[in-house]
N, C-alpha and C positions, 0 to 999 in steps of 0.2 A: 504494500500500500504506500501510496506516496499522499506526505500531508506538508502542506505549506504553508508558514504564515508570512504575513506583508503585512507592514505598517506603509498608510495612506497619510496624506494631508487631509485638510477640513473638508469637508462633504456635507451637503443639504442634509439634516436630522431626517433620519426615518420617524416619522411619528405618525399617532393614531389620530385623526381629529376627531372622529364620529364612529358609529358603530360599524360603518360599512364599507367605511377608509382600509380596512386589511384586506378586502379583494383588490381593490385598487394595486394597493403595496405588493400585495402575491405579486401582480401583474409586472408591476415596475423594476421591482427591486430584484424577480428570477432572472431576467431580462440584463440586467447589470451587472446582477455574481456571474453572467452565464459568460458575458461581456471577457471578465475576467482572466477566464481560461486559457487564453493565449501567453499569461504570465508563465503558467508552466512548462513553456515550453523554450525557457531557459535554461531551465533545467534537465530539458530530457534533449536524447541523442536526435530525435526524428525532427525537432523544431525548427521551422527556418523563418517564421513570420516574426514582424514585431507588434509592441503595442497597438493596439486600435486606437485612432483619436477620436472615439466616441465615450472611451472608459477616462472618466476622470477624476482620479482621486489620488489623493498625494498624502505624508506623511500625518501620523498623528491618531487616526484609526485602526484598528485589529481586523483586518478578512480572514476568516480561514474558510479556506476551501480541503476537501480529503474525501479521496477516491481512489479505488483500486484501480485505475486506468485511467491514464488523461493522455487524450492525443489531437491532436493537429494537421487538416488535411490543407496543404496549399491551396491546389487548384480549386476546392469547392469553398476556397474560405470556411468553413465549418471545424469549431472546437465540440468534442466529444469526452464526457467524464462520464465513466461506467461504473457500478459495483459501489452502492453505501454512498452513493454522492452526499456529502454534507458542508452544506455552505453558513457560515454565520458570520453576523456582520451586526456591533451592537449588541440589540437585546431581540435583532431577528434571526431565526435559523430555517433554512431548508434541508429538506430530504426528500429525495428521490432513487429508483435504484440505475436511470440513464438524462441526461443531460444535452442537448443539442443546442449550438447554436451558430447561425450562419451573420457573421460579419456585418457583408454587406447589405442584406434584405434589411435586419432587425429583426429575424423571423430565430424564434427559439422553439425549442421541444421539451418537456419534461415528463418523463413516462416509471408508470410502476410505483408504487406507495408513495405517492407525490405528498408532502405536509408541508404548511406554509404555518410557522408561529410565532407572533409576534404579541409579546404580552397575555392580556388577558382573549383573543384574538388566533383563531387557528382555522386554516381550512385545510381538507384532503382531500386526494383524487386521484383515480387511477390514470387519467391521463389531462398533460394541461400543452396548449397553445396559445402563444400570444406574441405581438408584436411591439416592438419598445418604438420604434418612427411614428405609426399610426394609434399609437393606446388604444389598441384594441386585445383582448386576448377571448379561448374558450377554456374551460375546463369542462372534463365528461366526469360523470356520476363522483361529483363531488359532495363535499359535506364543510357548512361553513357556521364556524362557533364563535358569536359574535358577542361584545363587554356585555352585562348582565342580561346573561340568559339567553340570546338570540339565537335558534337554532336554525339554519335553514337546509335542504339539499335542495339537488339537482342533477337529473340524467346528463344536461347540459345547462352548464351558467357561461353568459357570454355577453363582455361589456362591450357595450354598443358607444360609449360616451365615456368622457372626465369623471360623470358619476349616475350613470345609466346602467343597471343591469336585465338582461332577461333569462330568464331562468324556465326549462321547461320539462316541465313532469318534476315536479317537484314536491314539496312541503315546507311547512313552519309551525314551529312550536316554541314554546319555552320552557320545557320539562324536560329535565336533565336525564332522561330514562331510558334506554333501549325499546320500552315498549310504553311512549308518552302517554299521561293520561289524555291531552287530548292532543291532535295537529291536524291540520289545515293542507289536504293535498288537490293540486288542481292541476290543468294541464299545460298550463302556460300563467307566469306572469312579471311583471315587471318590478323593479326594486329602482325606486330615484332617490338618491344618496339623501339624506335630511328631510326629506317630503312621508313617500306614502311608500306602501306594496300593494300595488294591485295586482289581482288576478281573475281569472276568467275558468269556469267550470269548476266550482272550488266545492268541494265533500268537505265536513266537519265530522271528525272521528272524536269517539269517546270510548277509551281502550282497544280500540282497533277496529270496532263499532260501528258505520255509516250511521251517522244522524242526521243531518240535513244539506242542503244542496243548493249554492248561491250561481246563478250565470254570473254574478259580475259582485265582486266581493274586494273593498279595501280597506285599507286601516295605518296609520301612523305608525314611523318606525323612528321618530324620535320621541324624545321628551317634553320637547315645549306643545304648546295648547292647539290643536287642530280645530277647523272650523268643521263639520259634519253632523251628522244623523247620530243621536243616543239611543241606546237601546229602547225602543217601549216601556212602556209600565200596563202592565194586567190589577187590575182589581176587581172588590167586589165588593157592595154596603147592603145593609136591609134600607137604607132610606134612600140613596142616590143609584141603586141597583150595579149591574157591572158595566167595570169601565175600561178604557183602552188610551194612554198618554202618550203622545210623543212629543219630542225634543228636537229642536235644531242650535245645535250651540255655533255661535259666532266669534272670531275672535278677528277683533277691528283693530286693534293694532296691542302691542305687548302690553300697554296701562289699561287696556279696555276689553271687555268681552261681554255678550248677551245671549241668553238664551231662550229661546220664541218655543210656548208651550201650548198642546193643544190637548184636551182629555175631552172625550164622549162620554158621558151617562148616560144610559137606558133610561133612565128616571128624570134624569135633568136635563139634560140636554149638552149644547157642546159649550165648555170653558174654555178660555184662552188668556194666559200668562207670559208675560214677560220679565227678566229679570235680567238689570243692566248694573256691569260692576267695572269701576274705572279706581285706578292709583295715580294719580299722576306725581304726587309727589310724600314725603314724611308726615305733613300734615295735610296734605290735600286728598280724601279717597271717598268711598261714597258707595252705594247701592239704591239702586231701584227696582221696586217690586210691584207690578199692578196685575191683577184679574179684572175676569168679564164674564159670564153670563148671565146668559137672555133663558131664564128658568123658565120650561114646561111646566112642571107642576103647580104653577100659580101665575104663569105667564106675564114675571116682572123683567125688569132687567137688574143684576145686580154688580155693585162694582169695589174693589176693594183695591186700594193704594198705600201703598209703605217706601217711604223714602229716607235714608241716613243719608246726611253731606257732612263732611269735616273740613272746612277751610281754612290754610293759613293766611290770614291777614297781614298788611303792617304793623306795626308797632308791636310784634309778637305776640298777637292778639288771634284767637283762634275762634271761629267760627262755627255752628253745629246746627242741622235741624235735623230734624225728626218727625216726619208725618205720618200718623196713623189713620187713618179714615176708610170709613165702610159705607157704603148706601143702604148697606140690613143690618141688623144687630147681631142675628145668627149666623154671617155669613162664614164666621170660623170655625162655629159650633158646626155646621153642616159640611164641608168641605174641608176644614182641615184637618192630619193623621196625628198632630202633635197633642197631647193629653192638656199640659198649661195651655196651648193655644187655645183649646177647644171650651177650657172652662174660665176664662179670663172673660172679665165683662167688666173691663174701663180700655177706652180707647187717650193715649198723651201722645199727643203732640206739639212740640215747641221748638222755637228758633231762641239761641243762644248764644253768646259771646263771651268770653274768658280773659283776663289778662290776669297773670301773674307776678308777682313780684318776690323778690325776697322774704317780706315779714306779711305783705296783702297782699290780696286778692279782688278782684271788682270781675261780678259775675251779670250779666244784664240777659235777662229770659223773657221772653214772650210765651205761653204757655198755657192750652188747653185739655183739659181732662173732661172725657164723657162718660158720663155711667150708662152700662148698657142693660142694667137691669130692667125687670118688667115694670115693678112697680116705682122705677124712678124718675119715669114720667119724661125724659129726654133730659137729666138733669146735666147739667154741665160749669166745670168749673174753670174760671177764664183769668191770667195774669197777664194785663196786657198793657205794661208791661212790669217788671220787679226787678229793681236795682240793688243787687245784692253787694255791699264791702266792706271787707273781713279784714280783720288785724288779729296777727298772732301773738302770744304771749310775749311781751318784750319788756323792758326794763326802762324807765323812766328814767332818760338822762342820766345814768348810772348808778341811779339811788336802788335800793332797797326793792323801790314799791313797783311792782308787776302793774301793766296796763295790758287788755284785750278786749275785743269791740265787738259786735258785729250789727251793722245798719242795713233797713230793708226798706224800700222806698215804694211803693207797690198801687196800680190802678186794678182793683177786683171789680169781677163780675160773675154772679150766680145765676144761671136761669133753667127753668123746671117748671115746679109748681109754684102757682101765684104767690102763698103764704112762706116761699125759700127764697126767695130773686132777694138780689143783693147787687146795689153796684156803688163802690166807693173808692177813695182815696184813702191810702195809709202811709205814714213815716213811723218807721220804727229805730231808734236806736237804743242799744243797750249796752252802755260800757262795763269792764268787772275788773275791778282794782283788787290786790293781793299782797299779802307781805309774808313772804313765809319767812322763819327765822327757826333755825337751828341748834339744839342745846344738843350738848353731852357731845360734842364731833356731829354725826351725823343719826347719831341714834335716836334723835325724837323728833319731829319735827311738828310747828307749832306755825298753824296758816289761819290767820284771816281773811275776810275775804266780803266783799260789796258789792253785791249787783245792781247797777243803777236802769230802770228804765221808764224811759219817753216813750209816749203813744202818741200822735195825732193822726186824728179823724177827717177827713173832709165833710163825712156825715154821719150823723149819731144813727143807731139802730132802726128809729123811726122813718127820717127820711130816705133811708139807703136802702128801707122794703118799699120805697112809694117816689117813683123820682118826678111825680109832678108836686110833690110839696119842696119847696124852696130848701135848700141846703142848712141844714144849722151844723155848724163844726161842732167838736169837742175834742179834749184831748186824757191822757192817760196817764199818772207818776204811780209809779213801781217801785220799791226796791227787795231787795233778799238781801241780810246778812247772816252771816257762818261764821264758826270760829272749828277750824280743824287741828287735828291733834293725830297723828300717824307715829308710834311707838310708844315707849323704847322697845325695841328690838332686842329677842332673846336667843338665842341660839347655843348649841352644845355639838359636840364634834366626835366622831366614832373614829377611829383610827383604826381600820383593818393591817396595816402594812404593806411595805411595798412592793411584794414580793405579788401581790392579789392584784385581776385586775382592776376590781373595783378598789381604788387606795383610801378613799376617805367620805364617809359620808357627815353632812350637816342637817340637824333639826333647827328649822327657823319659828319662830311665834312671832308674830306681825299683830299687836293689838293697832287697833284703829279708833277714833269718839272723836265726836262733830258735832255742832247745835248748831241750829238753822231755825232764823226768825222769819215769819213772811208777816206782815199786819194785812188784815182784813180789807177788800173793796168790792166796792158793789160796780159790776160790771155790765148790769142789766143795759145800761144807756149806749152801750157801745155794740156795734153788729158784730153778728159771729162768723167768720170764713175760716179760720182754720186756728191752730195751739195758739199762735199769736195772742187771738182776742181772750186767752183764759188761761191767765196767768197767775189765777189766787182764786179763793173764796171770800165769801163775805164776811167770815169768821178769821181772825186772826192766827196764826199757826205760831205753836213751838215747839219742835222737835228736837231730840237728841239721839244721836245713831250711832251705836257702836256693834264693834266687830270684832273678828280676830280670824285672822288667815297662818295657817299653818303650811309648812312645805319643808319636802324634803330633798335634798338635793346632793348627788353622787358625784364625786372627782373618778374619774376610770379613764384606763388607757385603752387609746385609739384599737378600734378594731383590728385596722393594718396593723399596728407596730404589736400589739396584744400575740397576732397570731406570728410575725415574723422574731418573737422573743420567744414563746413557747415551742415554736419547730427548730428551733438555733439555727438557721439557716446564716446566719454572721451572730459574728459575736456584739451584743446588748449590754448596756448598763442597766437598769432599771431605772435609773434618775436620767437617760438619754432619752426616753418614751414618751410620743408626745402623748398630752393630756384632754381628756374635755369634761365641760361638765353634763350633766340632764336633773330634770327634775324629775324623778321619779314620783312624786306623788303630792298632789298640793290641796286642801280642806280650809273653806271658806266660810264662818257662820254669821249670820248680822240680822240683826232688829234696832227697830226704832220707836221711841215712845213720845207719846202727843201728849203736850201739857194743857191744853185746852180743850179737851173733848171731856166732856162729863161722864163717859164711859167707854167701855173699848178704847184704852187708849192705847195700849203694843198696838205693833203692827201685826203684819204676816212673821214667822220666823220664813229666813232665806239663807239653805244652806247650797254647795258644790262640792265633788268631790271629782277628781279627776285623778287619774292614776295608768300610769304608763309604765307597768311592770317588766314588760321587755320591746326590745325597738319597734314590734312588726302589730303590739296589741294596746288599745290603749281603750278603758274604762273610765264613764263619766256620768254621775248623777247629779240632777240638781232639779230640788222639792220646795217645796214653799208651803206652810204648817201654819195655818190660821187658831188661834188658842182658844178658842171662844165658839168653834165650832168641833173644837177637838177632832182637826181632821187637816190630811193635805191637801189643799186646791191645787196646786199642780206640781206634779212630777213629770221628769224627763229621765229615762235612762237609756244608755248608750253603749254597746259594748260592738266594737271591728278589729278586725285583725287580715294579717297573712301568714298561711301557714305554707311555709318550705317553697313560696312563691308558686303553688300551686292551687291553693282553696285562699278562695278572700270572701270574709262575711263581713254584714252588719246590719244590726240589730238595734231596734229603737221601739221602745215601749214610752207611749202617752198618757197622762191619765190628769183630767182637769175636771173641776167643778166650778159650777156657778151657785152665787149665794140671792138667798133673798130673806126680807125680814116680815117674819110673821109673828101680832101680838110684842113688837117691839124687841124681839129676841132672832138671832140670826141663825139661819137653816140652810142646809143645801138644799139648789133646788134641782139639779141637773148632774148627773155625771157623764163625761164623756171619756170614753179609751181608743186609742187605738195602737195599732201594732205594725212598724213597716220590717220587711224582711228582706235583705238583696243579698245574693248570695253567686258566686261564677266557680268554676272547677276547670282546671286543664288536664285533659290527658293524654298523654304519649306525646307531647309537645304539641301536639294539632288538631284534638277535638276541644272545643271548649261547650259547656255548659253551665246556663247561666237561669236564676229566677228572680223575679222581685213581686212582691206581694205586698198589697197594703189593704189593712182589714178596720174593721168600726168593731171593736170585741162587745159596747154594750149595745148595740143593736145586731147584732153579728151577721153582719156583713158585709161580703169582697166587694173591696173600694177596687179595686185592681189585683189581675193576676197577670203575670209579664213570662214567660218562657220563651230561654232565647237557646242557639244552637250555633255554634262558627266550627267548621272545619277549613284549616289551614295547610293545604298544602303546595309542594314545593313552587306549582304554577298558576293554582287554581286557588279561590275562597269561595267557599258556601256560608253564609249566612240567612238564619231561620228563626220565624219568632210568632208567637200565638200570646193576643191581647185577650182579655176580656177587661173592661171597664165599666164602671157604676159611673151611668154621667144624666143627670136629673133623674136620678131614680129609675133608671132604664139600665138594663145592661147592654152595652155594646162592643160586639167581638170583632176583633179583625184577626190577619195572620199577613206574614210580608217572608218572603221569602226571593233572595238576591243572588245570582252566580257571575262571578268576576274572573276573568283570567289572566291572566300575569302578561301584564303592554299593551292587552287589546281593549282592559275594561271592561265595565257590566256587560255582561251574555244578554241576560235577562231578570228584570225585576217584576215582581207580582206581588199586588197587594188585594185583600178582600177585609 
């Protein structure tokens, strides 16, 4: 065997640009090593040619060529390498077991376990042709493995262009398997470098299976967004009966794309959607969303509009609306698959403006909210508009004393029913002054604290339900003062040593006491739109609120460095370890007692418990304990976890009471429970199963049962799922079931 290596000068990079640049390179680069072969024949006896000046490459690069036989025929110009030809150049290699190539023409031959590999990048073939003058070449019954996944054959591939392939009797898959679960064979089609594959007579195999039968079948073979036809949607309702969606997705240029939506109901008739989605820049993006039908069943027309905009402004002032609007109240309730969609009933809309500062903020909203309930009569609630600026907590010319603000400037309007309608003018400002002050270091800490506030009215509650009586203003003085008190602070120290990972844990006690004065107003004279207007009772308040928060809190070494010291893998100090800390478990208890109530004066007791016993599990209750009815008005408990990243739960148990007073003595009047359950399982890395269940235990029953199903594999996803939901005291079931395949996208999706 004769092997020879040459060092070249600089030469154009073989490189990969796309996935379908290695047939290209086959083509080019076999054509160049083949070029080559006349080097050898300075070294052999039978050589009389020299260099070609078509081969150009000079010091600096590695070629090796190696073959049992390398010879050189003058008269035919034609170089010949026989037996295990192996050429590489870079990080490309061929192999072949005969090599031809004729000088003059450009015309090469590669024949017998032909491989072209370069990177992630490989094709074979029992026999290749091509031309390096004309870039043109063929290969017969090859096989081309292209960067993630692309598998293609062909009896014959033959580039007709720079980046034109056609390929005939062929296939394609992306299933890394001797015996794919699914590919794509037809009898001719074409391959345009960065664009599409089309093909003509195309069978869809599943496990070797004929399944269906396209004349004229294409699909994208890059990555970025194609304009085309989406798979259909199938479904099925008892109220809109079965349906049939399709899609045309657009893509208008790389910041913009649309997609034009059309569904048939048996029951409703035909809907049509659009949905337009633009970026143009970090703060400039946006969507648009509008429906349309023209409903059979009651033969209205109905229509439904949702638009985000985020714009950047000058002055680094950001921009926002958000439109919500429907021509029906039901129109989500009947049409839409999403559960919150379907039972939301306020429609917000508002235009918005932001500017930011370092310590403020100034927010200016335009702003209307619809209730879409039955009985609220078309209520609606309007800021048109609300001047919002906020000041953060900052320090008074360096003194001591804390200043924070926040002022609302606001034109409201209510309209509904005759006895709600509301329309006035509001100023609201409310400054809160602060002086915390520090004893013991930082172990006590001792805050008072002032909340001052201003109301003005444009009109009092009377005129603001009646706008043909003349305006009479009024206005509103506020205040709240507190005096806070946060420790001392107790804590004690466990000392494991430091041989353990856990080194050190601490018990902290957190006592907390607070009085909070409010003096009594009568706020009858002023309209009611929202917290603003009721900010006290007519009774003067004084409270005192104390607490105490416990927690525990663990020093332990780093997982990593934990496990790279107990395998000794290098030698460890124990004081070289890094450290973190967690809180393992923290218990919060607090009430409050009213000095001016003639009776009932505790509060609720309000406790928490939260506990985080190891990284993957974390445990959390929190109850509220009314004394006086000897009972809890609400608990929450909470327990999730992941176990060995194969089972993930959680579990959430509700249980709430409402009170009422009977004969002057306080009674439950109402219990409510419920119970939600969400649970998923993986197994063997690729079936997943999944449930989520929410139930009303004192009425019992399913608010929702959710069963889902995903099989994952190497080329293909199934996804499967069966609803049933409680939605106005109706049950309503669906099931949706989706198959995706690995580059081509949804197969097929169906919903009922």
């Amino acid at each position: 065997m004769n092997c020879c290596l040459f060092r070249y000068g600089q030469r154009p990079g073989l490189q990969v640009n796309n996935r379908i640049k290695s047939i290209q390179n086959f083509f080019k680069h076999l054509i160049l090593w083949s070029s080559c072969f006349f080097l050898f024949c300075i070294f052999s006896p039978s050589a009389q040619a020299t260099i070609g000046e078509s081969l150009q490459l000079t010091e600096g690069d590695a070629l090796t060529i190696s073959a049992e036989s390398l010879s050189y025929f003058i008269t035919e110009n034609l170089y010949i390498a026989e037996g295990s030809v192996e050429i590489t150049y870079r990080t490309a290699r061929l192999l072949a077991d005969r090599v031809e190539f004729h000088e003059l023409t450009g015309d090469a031959l590669a024949l017998g376990n032909v491989v072209y590999q370069e990177g992630l990048e490989t094709v074979t073939a029992d026999r290749a042709e091509f031309n390096f003058d004309q870039d043109r070449g063929m290969i017969y019954s090859g096989d081309l493995t292209l960067e993630d996944d692309h598998y293609l054959t062909g009896r014959e591939i033959e580039k007709i262009g720079e980046k034109t392939y056609l390929i005939r009797k062929g296939s394609y898959t992306a299933c890394n398997s001797p015996r794919p679960a699914w590919e794509f064979k037809s009898w001719r089609a074409k391959v345009e470098e960065e664009k599409y594959l089309q093909s003509w007579h195309t069978v869809g195999f599943v496990k070797g299976i004929p399944i269906i039968y396209f004349p004229y079948f294409f699909f994208p073979i890059k990555s970025e967004r194609q304009t085309g036809l989406l798979v259909p949607d199938i479904g099925n309702s008892t109220t809109n009966g079965f349906s049939v969606g399709t899609q045309f997705f657009w893509v208008i240029t790389k910041s913009q794309d649309a997609t034009f939506g059309h569904t048939y109901y048996t029951e409703r008739g035909h809907k049509f959607d659009l949905e337009y989605r633009y970026i143009y820049s970090s703060e400039t993006e946006g969507t648009f969303i509008g429906q349309f039908i023209k409903d059979k069943s009651d033969l209205t027309q109905k229509k439904r509009l949702e638009w985000y905009h985020q714009q950047g402004l000058p002055y680094s002032i950001i921009g926002r609306v958000n439109l919500d609007w429907t021509s029906d109240d039901a129109f989500d309730e009947d049409f839409s698959t999403n559960l919150d969609e379907r039972s939301n009933r306020k429609l917000n809309s508002n235009v918005s403006f932001t500017r930011n500062f370092s310590q403020h903020s100034i927010l200016l909203v335009f702003n209307r909210v619809d209730d879409l309930q039955e009985d609220s009569e078309d209520r609606a609630d309007q800021r048109f508009p609300e001047l919002t600026v906020t000041s953060q907590k900052q320090q008074i010319f360096g003194s001591p004393l804390y200043i924070q603000q926040t002022t609302k400037m606001s034109y409201l309007k209510r309209e509904g029913k005759k006895s709600e309608e509301l329309e006035f003018g509001r100023l609201d400002i409310q400054p809160t002054l602060s002086l915390p002050w520090n004893v013991l270091g930082q172990a006590l800490t001792i805050t008072p604290e002032l909340q001052l506030r201003e109301t003005y009215y444009t009109r009092n509650a009377e005129t603001a339900m009646d706008q043909s009586l003349g305006a009479e203003s009024t206005h509103r003085e506020y205040y709240i003062a507190s005096l806070g008190v946060s420790g001392p602070k107790f804590n004690r120290i466990f000392d494991f040593g430091a041989n353990h990972r856990v080194q050190k844990m601490k018990h902290l006690i957190e006592p907390s006491l607070s009085f909070t004065y409010r003096p009594g107003i009568d706020e009858n004279e002023y309209p009611k739109f929202d917290s603003i207007d009721r900010v006290g009772s007519i009774n003067r308040s004084r409270n005192v609120n104390y607490g105490v928060t416990q927690r525990l809190l663990l020093k332990r070494v780093t997982q990593t460095d934990w496990t790279r010291f107990k395998e000794g893998e290098e030698e460890l100090y124990v004081d070289e370890l890094a450290t973190e800390t967690k809180e393992l478990a923290s218990f919060n208890i607090s009430q409050s007692y009213d000095f001016e109530k003639d009776k009932e004066n505790f509060s609720d007791i309000t406790t928490s418990l939260n506990v985080t016993p190891f990284d993957n599990y974390r445990f959390t209750v929190g109850a509220t304990y009314n004394i006086y009815v000897d009972s809890f008005t609400q608990t929450n408990v909470t327990f999730n976890g992941t176990v060995r990243e194969v089972f993930d739960f959680n579990v959430n148990w509700r249980r709430s009471a409402s009170l009422k007073r009977e004969n002057d003595e306080l009674k439950i009047n109402q219990i409510y429970r419920f119970l939600d359950v969400s649970t998923s399982v993986t197994l063997f890395d690729r079936l997943g199963l999944s449930y989520r269940g929410r139930f009303n235990l004192e009425e019992h029953k399913r608010i929702e049962d959710n069963f889902g199903l995903t099989y994952t594999g190497q080329c293909w996803d199934l996804t499967g799922s069966y609803v049933e939901q409680l939605v106005n005291d109706e049950t309503d079931r669906g099931f949706h079931i989706l198959l995706e395949l690995k580059h081509l996208g949804k197969l097929f999706d169906i919903e009922g």
